[in-house]
C-alpha positions as CSV (number, residue, x, y, z in Angstrom):
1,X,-5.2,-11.4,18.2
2,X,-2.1,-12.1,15.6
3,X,0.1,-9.2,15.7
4,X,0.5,-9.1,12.0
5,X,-3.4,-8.9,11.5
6,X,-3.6,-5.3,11.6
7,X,-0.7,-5.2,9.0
8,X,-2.6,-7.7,6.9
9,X,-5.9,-5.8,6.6
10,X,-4.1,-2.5,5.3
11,X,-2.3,-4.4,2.7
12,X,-5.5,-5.3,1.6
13,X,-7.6,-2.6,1.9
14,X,-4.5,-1.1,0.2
15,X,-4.1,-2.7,-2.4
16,X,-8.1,-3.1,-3.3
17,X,-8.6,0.6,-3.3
18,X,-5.5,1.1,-5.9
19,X,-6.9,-1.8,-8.2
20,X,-10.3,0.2,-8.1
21,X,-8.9,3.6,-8.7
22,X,-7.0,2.5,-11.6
23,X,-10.4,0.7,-12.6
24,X,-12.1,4.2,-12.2
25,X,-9.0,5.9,-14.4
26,X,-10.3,3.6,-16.8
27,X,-13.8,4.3,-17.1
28,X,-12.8,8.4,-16.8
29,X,-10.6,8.0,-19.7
30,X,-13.0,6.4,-21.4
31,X,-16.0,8.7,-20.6
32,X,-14.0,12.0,-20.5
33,X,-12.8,10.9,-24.7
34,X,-9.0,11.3,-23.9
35,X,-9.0,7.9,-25.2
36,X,-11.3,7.2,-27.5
37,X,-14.2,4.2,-27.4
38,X,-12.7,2.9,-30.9
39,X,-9.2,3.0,-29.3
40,X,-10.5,0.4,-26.4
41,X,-11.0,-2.1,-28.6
42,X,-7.4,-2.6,-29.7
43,X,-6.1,-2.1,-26.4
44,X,-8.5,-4.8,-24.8
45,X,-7.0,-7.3,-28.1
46,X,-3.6,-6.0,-26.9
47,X,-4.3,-6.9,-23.2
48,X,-5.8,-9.9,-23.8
49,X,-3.7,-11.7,-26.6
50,X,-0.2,-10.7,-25.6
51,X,0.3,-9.2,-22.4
52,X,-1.9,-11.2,-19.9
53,X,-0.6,-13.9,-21.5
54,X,3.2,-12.7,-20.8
55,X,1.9,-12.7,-17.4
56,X,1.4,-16.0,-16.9
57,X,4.0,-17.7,-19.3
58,X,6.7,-15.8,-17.3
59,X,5.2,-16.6,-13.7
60,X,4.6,-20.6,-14.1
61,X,7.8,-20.8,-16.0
62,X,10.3,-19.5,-13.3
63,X,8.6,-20.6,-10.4
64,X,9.2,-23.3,-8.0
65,X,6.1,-25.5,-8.0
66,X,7.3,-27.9,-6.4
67,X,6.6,-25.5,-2.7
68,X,3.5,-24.7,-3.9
69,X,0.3,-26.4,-3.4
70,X,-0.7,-26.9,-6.8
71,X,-3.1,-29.5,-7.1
72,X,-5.0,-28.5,-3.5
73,X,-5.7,-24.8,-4.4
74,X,-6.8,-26.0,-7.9
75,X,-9.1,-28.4,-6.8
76,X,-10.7,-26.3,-4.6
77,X,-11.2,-23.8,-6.8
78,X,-12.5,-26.2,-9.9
79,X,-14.7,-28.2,-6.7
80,X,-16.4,-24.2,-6.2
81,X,-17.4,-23.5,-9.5
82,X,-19.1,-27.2,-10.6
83,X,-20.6,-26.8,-7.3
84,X,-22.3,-23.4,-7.8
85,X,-22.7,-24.8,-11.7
86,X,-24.5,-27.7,-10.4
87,X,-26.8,-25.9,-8.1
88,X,-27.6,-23.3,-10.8
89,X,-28.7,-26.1,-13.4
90,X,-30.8,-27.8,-10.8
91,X,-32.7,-24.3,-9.7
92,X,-33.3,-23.6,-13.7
93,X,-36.7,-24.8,-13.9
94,X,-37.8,-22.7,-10.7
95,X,-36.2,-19.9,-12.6
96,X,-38.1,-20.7,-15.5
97,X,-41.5,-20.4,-13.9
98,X,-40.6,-17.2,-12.3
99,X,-40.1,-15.3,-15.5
100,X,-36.2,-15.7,-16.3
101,X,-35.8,-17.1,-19.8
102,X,-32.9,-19.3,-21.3
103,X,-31.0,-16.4,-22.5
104,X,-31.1,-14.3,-19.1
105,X,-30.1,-17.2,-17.7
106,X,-27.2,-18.0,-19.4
107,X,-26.1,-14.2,-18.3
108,X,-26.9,-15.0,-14.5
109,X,-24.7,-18.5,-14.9
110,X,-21.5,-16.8,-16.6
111,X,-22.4,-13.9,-13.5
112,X,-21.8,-16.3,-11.0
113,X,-19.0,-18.5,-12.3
114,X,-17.0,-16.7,-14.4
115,X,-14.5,-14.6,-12.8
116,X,-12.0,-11.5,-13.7
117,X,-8.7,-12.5,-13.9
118,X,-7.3,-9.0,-14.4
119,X,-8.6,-7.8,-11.3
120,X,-7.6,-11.0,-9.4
121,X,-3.8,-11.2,-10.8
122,X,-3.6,-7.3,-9.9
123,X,-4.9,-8.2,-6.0
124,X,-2.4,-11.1,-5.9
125,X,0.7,-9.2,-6.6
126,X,0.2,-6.5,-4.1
127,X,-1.1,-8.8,-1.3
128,X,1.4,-11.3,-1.9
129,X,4.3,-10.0,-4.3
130,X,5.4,-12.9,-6.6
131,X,4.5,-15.7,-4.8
132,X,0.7,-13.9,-5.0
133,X,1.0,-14.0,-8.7
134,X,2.6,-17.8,-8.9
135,X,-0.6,-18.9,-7.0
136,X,-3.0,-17.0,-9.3
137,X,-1.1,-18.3,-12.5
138,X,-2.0,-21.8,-10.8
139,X,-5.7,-20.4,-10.3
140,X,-5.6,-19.3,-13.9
141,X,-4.4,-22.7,-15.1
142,X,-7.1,-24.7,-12.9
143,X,-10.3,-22.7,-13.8
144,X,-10.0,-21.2,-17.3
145,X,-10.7,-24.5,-19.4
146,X,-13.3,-25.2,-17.3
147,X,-15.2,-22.4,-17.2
148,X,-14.7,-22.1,-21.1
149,X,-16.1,-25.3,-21.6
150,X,-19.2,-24.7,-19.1
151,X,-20.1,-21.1,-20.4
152,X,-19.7,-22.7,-23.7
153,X,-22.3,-25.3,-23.0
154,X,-24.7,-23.4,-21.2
155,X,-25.0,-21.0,-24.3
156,X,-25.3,-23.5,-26.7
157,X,-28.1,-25.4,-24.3
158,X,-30.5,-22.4,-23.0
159,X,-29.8,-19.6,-25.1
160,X,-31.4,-18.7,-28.7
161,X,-28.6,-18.1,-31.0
162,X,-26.5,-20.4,-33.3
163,X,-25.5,-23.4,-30.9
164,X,-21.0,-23.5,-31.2
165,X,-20.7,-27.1,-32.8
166,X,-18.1,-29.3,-31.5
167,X,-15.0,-28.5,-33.7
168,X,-15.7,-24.6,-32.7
169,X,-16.3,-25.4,-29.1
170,X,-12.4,-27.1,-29.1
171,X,-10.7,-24.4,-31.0
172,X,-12.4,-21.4,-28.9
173,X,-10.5,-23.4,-25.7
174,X,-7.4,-24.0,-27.4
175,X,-6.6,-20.9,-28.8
176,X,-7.8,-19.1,-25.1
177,X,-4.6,-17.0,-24.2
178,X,-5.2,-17.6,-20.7
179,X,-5.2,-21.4,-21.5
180,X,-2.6,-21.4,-24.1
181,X,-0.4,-19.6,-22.2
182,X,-0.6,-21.7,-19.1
183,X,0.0,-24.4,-21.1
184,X,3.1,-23.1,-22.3
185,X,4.4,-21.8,-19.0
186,X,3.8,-25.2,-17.7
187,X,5.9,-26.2,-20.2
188,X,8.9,-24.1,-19.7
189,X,8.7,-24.5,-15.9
190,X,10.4,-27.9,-16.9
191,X,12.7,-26.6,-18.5
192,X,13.5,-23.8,-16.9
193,X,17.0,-23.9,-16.0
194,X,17.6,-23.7,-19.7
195,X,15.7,-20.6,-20.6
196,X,17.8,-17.9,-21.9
197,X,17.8,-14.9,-19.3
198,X,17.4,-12.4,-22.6
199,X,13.9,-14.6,-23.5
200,X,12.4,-14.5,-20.0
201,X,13.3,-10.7,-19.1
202,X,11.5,-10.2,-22.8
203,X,8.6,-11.5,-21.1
204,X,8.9,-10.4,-18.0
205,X,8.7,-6.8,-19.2
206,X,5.4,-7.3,-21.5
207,X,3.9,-9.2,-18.7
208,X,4.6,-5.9,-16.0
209,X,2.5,-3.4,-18.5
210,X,-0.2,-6.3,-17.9
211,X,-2.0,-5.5,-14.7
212,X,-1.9,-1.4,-15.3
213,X,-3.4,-1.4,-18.3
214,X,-5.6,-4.5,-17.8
215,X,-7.3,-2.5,-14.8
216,X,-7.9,0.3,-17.2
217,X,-9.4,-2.1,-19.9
218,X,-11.8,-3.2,-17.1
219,X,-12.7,0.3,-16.3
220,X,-13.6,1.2,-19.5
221,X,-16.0,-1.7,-19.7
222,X,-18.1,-0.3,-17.3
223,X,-21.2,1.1,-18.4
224,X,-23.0,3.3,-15.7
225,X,-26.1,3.9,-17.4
226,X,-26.6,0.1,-17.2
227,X,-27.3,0.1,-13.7
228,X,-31.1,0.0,-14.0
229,X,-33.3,-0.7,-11.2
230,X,-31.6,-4.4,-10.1
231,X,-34.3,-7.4,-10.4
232,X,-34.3,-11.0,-9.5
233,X,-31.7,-11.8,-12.2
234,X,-29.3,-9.5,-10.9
235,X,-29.7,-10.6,-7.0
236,X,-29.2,-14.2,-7.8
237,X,-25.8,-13.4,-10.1
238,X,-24.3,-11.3,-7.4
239,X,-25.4,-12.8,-4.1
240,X,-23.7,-16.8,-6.1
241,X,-20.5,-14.1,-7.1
242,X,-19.6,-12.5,-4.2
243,X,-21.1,-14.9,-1.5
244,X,-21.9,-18.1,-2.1
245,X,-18.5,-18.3,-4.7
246,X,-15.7,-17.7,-1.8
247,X,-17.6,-19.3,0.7
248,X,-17.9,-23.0,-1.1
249,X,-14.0,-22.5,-2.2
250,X,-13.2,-21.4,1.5
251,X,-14.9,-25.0,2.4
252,X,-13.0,-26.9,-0.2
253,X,-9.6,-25.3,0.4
254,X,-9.9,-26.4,4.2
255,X,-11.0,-29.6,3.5
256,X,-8.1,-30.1,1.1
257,X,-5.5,-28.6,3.8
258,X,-4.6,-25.3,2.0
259,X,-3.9,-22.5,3.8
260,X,-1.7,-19.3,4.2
261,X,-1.1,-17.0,1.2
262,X,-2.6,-20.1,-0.8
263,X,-6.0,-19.7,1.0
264,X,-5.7,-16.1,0.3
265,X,-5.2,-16.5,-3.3
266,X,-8.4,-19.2,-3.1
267,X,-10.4,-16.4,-1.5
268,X,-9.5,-13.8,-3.9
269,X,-9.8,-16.0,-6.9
270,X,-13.3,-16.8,-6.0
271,X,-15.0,-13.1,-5.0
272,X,-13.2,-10.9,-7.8
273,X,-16.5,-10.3,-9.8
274,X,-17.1,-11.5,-13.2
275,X,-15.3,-11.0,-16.5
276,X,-15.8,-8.4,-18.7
277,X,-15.4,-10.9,-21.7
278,X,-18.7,-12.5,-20.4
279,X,-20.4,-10.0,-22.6
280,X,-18.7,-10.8,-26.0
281,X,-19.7,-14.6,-25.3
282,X,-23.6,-13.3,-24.3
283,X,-23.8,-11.6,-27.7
284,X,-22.0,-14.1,-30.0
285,X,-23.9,-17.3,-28.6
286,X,-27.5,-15.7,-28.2
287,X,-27.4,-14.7,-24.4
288,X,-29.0,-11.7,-22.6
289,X,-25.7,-9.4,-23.5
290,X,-27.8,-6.6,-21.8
291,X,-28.3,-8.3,-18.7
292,X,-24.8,-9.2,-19.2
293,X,-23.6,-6.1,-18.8
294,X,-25.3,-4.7,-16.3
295,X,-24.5,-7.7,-13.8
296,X,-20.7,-7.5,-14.6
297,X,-21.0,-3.6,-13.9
298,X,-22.9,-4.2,-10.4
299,X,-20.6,-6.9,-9.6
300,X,-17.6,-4.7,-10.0
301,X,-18.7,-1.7,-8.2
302,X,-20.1,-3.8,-5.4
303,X,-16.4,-5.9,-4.8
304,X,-15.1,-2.6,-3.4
305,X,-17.5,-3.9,-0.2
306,X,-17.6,-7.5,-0.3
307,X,-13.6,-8.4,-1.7
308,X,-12.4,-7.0,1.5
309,X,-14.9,-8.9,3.7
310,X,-14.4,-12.2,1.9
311,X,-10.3,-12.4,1.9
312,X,-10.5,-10.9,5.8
313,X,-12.8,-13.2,7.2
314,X,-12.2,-16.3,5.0
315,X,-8.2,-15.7,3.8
């Protein structure tokens, strides 16, 4: 047995229980009324728009890429979700004649794709430091367009509201902050010896209120009522999530040669449960935003168990 394994598995465990108790800081503030449920709203615009954002401007544009495997871990990671995306399209007619309808199952698909990156970035740094958050920036860069673009479509196929034309479809991706911002950092990474030290300390310091109050956005998301007796619908999001998710990105990452703290970063992208904005899209496009909810709020309850498994095992 390595050594360093025992080290390894209480960094983790670690740093997953401080990611959930600030998560559950979250949702106490929220329920308690020290912050108020209108308040949330402007905080999660504040998180979303300009400080995850910081995040990932200020990480791809002062790293080294060049150590880093970059187009490996991104493959394996965009491989994983069309191959969970593929195998939920196929199964869609069996779910139809067992009772799940086009909007619930636009919920399950965004349940078992989409993936919060405020949890993930948050795990990276205190497993890895910066070189965990470099590698999730890459993860960010590699899977956000594409899962916008399949969530996108999905909704517009299966469920019953107004379908997103084209020209909509195209400015919802480009104006993404996660998508944007990778852009940019990508950008400045180029250019980096050039930056001035005043602009990237600027946004180094937004980017460092990020993960804090990103965690407590997350937390006050959660709705506990919402956890109704779980059906079908609920099983099949969680079980592709937490399971199937880090195991297919496990097997692409090995067949693609990554490994070390870029495996780990694979594994954790993968099994951090859904995203909370997965319910905004469910009830602007016509989804099950009900079902919505209560799958993202099972999901991120249950990752206190299976996050630790996945990365320990599989990392």
């Amino acid at each position: 047995m390595d050594p360093a394994q025992p080290d390894l598995d209480r960094t983790m465990l670690d740093s997953l229980i401080a990611v959930f108790l600030v998560i559950a800081t979250g949702w106490a503030l929220k329920t308690s009324g020290i912050v108020s449920a209108a308040h949330w709203g402007g905080v999660e615009r504040l998180t979303y728009q300009v400080l995850f954002p910081a995040v990932v401007i200020h990480t791809l544009a002062t790293a080294d890429l060049s150590r880093l495997p970059v187009v490996a871990m991104g493959l394996s990671l965009v491989f994983s979700i069309l191959s969970v995306a593929a195998l939920l399209l196929l199964c869609r007619p069996l779910m139809a004649r067992i009772g799940i309808d086009g909007p619930a199952f636009t919920s399950i698909f965004q349940g078992s794709v989409r993936w919060n990156t405020f949890v993930a970035l948050a795990l990276a740094a205190g497993l890895s430091g910066r070189t965990g958050a470099t590698l999730m920036a890459i993860a960010v860069a590699a899977m956000i367009p594409l899962l916008n673009v399949l969530c996108v479509l999905v909704l517009a196929r299966y469920a019953n509201g107004r379908p997103m034309g084209a020209a909509a479809t195209a400015r919802s991706i480009a104006l993404n902050p996660f998508i944007w911002s990778s852009v940019l950092g990508l950008a400045l990474n180029q250019m980096q010896w050039m930056l001035p030290t005043a602009l990237t300390t600027y946004v180094d310091v937004l980017g460092r209120a990020a993960l804090g109050v990103g965690l407590l956005v997350v937390g006050a998301g959660l709705d506990l009522r919402r956890l109704a007796r779980p059906r079908l619908a609920h099983g099949i999001a969680i079980g592709l999530k937490l399971v199937v998710m880090p195991l297919v990105a496990w097997f692409f990452a090995r067949q693609l040669g990554v490994s070390g703290p870029a495996l780990t970063m694979t594994i954790v992208a993968s099994a951090v449960p859904t995203a909370t904005a997965a319910y905004f899209l469910a009830r602007d496009l016509g989804g099950d935003a009900p079902l919505m909810a209560e799958i993202t709020t099972m999901q991120t309850l249950l990752a206190l168990a299976t996050l630790p498994v996945a990365v320990l095992l599989l990392g």
